[in-house]
C-alpha positions in Angstrom: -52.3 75.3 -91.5 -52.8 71.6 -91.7 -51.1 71.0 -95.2 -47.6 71.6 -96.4 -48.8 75.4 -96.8 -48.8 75.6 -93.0 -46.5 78.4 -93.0 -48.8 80.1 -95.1 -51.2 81.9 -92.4 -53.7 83.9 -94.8 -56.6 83.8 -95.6 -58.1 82.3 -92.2 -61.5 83.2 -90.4 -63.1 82.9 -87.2 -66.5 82.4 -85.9 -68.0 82.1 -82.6 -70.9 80.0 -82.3 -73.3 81.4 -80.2 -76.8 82.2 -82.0 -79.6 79.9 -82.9 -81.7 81.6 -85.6 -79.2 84.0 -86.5 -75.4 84.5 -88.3 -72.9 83.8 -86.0 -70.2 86.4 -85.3 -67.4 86.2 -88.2 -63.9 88.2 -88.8 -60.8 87.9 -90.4 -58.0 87.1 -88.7 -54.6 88.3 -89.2 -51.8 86.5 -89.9 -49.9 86.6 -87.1 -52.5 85.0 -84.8 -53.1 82.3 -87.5 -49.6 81.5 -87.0 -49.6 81.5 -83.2 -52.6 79.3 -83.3 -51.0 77.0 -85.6 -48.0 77.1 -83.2 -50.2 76.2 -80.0 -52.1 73.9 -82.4 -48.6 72.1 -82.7 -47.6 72.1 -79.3 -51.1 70.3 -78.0 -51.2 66.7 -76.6 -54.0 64.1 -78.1 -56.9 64.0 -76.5 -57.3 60.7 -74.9 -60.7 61.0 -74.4 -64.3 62.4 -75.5 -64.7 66.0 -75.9 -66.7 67.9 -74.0 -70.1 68.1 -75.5 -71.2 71.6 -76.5 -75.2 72.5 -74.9 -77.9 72.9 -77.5 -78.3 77.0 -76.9 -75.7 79.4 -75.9 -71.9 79.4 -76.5 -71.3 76.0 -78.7 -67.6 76.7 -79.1 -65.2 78.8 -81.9 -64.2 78.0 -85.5 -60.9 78.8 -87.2 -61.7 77.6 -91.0 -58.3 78.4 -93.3 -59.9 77.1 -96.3 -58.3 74.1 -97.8 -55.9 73.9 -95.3 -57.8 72.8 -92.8 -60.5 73.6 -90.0 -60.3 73.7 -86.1 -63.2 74.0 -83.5 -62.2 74.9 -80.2 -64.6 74.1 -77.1 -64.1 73.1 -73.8 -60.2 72.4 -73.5 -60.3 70.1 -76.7 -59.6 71.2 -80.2 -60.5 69.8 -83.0 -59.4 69.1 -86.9 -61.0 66.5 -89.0 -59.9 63.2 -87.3 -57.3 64.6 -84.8 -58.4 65.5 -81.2 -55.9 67.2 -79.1 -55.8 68.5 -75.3 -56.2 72.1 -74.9 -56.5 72.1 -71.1 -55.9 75.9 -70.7 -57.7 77.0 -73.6 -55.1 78.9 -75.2 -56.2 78.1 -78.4 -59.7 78.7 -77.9 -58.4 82.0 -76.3 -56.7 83.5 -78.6 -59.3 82.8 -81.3 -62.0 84.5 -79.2 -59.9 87.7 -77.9 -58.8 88.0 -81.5 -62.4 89.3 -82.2 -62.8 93.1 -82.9 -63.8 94.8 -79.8 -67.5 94.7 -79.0 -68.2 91.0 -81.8 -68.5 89.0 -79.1 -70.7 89.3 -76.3 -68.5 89.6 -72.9 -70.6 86.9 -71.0 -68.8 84.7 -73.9 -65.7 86.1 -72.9 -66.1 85.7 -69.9 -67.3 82.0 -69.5 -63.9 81.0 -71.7 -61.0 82.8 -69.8 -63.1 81.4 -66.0 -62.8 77.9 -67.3 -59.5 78.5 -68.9 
């Protein structure tokens, strides 16, 4: 997504960081939803200012890692990808990666806390 293979969306996994002590949720996604993220992902203003800080325990944000082209983290209305910081005031990128989860992944207080604040 963040190279010149951009149109390429497979290959791309998502995480949900949420456990201390223990793997995180992890799944594949499909392509289709790697390339509407990379289209929100295109459409989202910089972020003027500092991101949200994520809390030591509990929901710490989401992870859409496409290998060697590139690596997002989602939390709070800000996204994430090496040096660039962009607005996601809706959290439709951090979302979609979430509700792209197979049914039952991710705990529904998660859920829940994300599309309240979204």
């Amino acid at each position: 997504m963040g190279t010149s293979r951009s149109s390429d969306p497979e290959g791309c996994t998502a995480t949900v960081s949420i456990y201390s002590g223990r793997p995180d949720p992890q799944w594949n996604l499909p392509a289709a939803v790697t390339q509407r993220l990379w289209e929100i992902w295109q459409k989202l203003d910089p972020l003027d200012n500092v991101p949200p800080p994520a809390p030591a325990l509990g929901y710490r944000g989401s992870i859409l890692d496409c290998g060697k082209r590139g690596r997002w983290h989602a939390y709070g209305g800000a996204v994430i990808s090496g040096e660039s910081r962009r607005s996601d005031p809706g959290r439709a990128f951090e979302r979609l990666l979430l509700e792209s989860a197979p049914k039952g992944l991710i705990p529904a207080d998660v859920l829940r806390e994300v599309r309240r604040q979204g």
